[in-house]
Structures are given as structure tokens and as C-alpha cells.
N, C-alpha and C positions, 0 to 999 in steps of 0.2 A: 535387380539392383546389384551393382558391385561390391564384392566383399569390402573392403576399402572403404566405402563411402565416403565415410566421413571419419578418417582414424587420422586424418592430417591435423585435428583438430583435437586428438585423443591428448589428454592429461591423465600421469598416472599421481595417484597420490600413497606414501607406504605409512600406515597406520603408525602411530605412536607406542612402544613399548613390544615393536613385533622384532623378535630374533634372541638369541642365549637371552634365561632369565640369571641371577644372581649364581642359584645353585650348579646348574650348568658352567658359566665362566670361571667361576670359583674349581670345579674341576678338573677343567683344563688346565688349570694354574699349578694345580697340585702336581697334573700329572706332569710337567713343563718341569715344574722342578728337578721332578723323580729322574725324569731321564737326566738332568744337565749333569747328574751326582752318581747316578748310577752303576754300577763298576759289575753288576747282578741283572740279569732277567728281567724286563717290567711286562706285566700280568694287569690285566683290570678282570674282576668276575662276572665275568655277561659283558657285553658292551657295556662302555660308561655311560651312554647317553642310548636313548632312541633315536638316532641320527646316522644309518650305517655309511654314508659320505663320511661325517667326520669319523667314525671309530676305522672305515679302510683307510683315513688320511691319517691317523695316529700308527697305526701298522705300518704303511708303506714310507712312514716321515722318520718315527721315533721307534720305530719296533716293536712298540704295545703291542702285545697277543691276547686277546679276548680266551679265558676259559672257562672252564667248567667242571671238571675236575683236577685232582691233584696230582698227576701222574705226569708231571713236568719239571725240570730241574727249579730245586728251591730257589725266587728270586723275592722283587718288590709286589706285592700284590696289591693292587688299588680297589678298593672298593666300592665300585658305583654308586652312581649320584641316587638310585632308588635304594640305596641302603641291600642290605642282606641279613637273612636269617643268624643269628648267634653262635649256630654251632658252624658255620661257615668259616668266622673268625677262628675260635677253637681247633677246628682242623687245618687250618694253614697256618698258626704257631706252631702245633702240638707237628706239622708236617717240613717245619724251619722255615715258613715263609717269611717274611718283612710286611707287615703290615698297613698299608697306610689307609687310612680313612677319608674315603672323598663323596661318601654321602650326604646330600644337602642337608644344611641344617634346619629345614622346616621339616623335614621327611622326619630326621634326627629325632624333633619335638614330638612327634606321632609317636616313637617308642617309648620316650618317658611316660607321656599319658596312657598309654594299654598300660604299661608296666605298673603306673599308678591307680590306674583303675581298678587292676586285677587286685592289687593289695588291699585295696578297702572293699573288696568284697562287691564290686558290679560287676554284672554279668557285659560281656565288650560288645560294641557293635565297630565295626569297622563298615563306614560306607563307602563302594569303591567297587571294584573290578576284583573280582578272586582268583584269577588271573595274571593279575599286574604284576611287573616283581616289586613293587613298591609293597603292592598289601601281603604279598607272599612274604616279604623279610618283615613287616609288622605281624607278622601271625606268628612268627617267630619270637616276638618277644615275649607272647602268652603263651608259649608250648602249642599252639593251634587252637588254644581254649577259646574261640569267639566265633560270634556270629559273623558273613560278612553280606552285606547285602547292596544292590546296583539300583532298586530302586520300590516303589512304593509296596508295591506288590509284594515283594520277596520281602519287606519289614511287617508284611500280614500276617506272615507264617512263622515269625518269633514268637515263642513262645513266651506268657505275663510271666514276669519277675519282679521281684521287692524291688530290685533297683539296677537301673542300666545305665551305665556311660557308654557316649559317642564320640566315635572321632570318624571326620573324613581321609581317604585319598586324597593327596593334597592336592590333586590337578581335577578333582570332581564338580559338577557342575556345580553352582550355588542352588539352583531352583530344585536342582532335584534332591542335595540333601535336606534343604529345608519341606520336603514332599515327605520325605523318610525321618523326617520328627516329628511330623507332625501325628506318623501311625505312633511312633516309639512310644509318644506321650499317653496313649491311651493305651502302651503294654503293658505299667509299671506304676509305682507308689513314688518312686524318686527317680526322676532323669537327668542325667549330669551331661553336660553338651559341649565340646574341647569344637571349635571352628578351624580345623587344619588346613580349612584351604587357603591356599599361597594368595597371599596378595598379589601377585605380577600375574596370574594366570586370570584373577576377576579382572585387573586393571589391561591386559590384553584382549580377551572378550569384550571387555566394556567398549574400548577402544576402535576395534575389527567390529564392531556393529555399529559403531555410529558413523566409523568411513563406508560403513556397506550400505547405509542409509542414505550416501549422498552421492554414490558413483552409478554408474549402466553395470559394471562387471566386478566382481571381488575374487582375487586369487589369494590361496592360504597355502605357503610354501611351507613345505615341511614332511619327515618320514612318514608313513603309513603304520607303522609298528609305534608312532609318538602316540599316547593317548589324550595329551594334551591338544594335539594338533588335531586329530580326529573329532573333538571336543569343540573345539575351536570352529572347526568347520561346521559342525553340525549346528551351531545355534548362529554364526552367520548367513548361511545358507536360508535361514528361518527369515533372516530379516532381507536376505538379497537370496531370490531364487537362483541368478546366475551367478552362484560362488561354482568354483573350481580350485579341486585338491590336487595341487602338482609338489612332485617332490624335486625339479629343478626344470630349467629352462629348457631341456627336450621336451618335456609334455605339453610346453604353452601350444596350444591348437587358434593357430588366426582367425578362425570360425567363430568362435566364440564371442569376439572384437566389432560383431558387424553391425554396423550404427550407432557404438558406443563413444561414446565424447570422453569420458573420465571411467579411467581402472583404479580401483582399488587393490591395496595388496598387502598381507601380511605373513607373518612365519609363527610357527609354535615355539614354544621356548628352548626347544634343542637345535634350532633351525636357525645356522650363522649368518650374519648380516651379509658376510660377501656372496651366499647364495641365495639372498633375497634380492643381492642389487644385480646381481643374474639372471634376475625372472625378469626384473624391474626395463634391465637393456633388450633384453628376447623382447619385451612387449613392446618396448620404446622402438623397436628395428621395423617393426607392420607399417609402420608411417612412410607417407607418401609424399 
């Protein structure tokens, strides 16, 4: 049978709430500003985003320089949307930097609660990737003093205490921290439970499986380094075995396509709409 078959006939449909979530656009906005005013050097610490299309298009547009340490002439320093450990802040004042803050404000809320939890005397859990620079700049708000744990298993190996607070990785799955309280609950005399995951990233999942429910193919555009997106992927993937992880319209494989009537498609939330309606025309172009 011919690849083609029947792709004269293909509809793509792009999932609701797929591409920048709030804290992501809000970023860009900051950093939009920084440059129009800037007369000084603009800095973000790490990429702003897991997105390296947009952070090379921030470099090669506006001159944003991603770093990592401070051995660069003092400018505007932006702080990524995963937030940063505290004494990050403190050394790029303390080294004449400019400050600016473009950490999302859900990620934001994750600090105050370790910070608040550590004060009343719980011991932390951080559910999440210990890896991520999101939980790496919340470890930083307890001095490193926390647990952090990815999933059932690794909340076995906590040690019982009088009393634990939880917060998530804001982009962590819902199933799986609810998996990871349900050990907590039998570590401890008191469990205090902070829900840090984002709402756009349950209401994207939510979204990306019910179009994956109804199509032959599901693509989920987006970086490789996103954990959202990888995230994303993996529990559509659950519901549509033919999901495909591309991170722009060169990866789309016409293979893929063969007898499919209806594509589905989504982005993670670092993943711009103009490079999902990129995947959207590559896949719309196989038509015969």
C-alpha cells in the first residue's frame, strides 16, 4: 500500500492550551522589556526557558547571553523562569549585577512553602527531579535541608518523622505525586500537603490525551531538555501509542502518517505557537 494512502483525507487537529504557559510569556515580556531600556549587558542564568530555539533566538535577536558564572562584565541579569538558588541572587549583587526577576510565579510559591515549612519544624519533601533546576533553586531555599524524591519507591526510603510537608515540581505528574503521598502518609504523625503543580500543565495533559484519544497519530512539539514536555509525552503516548516527540518540523517522519485520517498535535509549555504551527504546515504539506 502506498505511504500516502489515505493522507488526502488527513485532518490535523492542535490540542487546546498547547504552546508558552503564563510563566514562560510572562518571561519573555520581562526580558523584551530589559533589552528596549538596556544601556548594560543582558544575562539570563541558564537559559530562561527549556526551549534552546527560543533562548539561540533571544542571543541572535536581543543579545541575551545565557550564563553561569560571573566572570562577565557587570550587566542586567534575568533570572530564569525555574527560579535560582538564593545565594545566586547574592552574588550578582554582591558582584554589581542588575537584578531582575523572571521566575514564574508558581515555581516563586514553591519557595515560600519549603521556607515555611522549614520554619514550623517539617521535615521537606520536594517531589520532583533532583536534577531539575527548578528543584535545585527550591533546595536552595532550605540550605539543601530536604528530602527530594521522583517517585513511590524513593518516598520508601524516607525516613518516619513527627511531621512532613510536601510540595511538588510544578510540572510533575499529578498520578505520581498523589503515588508519593500516599507512602508519606504512613511515614509521619502529621502530613501537611502544599499542590504545586501548575494548573496549565494538568489542563495541557488533560487536553493532549483527550485529542490523543480521538486522532491515528499524536505529535508533541517541544525541547528534549523541557520536563514538561517529556512529561507530556509520556502519558500521551499511554493513551496513543503513536505519539512522536519532535522538537520542530525537521523531525516530522511521513512514515509515521501511513493510513492516518486525523493528526493530533501539541507543545509543552516552553514550546511557541509559531513552532507548533510549523509542525502543524510540515504535516499539512504529506497531502496529496
Amino acid at each position: 500500500m502506498p505511504v500516502f494512502a489515505y493522507i488526502e483525507v488527513m485532518r490535523v487537529i492542535v490540542a487546546p492550551y498547547a504552546g508558552f504557559c503564563f510563566g514562560v510569556e510572562r518571561a519573555l515580556k520581562i526580558v523584551e522589556n530589559v533589552v528596549q531600556r538596556a544601556k548594560l549587558p543582558v544575562y539570563t542564568w541558564g537559559p530562561l526557558i527549556h526551549n534552546k530555539i527560543v533562548v539561540e533566538k533571544l542571543q541572535s535577536e536581543y543579545g541575551v547571553i545565557p550564563i553561569r558564572e560571573f566572570e562577565h562584565p557587570p550587566g542586567y541579569l534575568i533570572l530564569r523562569t525555574h527560579g535560582v538558588p538564593p545565594e545566586v541572587v547574592d552574588e550578582a549583587k554582591r558582584k554589581r549585577f542588575i537584578v531582575v526577576d523572571a521566575t514564574c510565579p508558581f515555581v516563586a510559591k514553591v519557595h515560600r512553602y519549603v521556607k515555611l515549612l522549614m520554619d514550623e519544624g517539617y521535615a521537606v519533601v520536594i517531589a520532583g527531579d533532583k536534577l531539575h533546576p527548578e528543584v535545585r533553586a527550591t533546595l536552595g531555599y532550605v540550605g539543601g535541608g530536604a528530602y527530594v524524591v521522583d517517585d513511590r519507591e524513593a518516598a520508601s526510603r524516607i525516613p518516619v518523622c513527627k511531621k512532613i510537608g510536601v510540595v511538588a515540581q510544578t510540572t510533575m505528574r499529578l498520578d505520581i505525586y498523589k503515588e508519593i503521598i500516599s507512602v508519606l502518609v504512613t511515614k509521619c504523625e502529621e502530613l501537611k500537603i502544599f499542590n504545586t503543580i501548575c494548573d496549565a500543565t494538568i489542563r495541557r495533559q488533560e487536553a493532549g490525551i483527550k485529542v490523543a484519544n480521538n486522532v491515528d497519530v499524536m505529535l508533541v512539539v517541544g525541547d528534549r531538555q523541557s520536563a514538561n514536555t517529556r512529561q507530556l509525552t509520556d502519558m500521551i503516548k499511554r493513551a496513543n501509542p503513536r505519539t512522536y516527540h519532535v522538537e520542530g518540523p525537521e523531525e516530522v517522519n511521513p512514515s509515521w502518517f501511513n493510513d492516518a485520517e486525523c493528526v493530533g498535535v501539541t507543545g509543552g509549555a516552553s514550546t511557541p505557537s509559531w513552532l507548533i504551527d510549523k509542525v502543524v504546515d510540515k504535516v499539512k504539506s504529506f497531502r496529496q
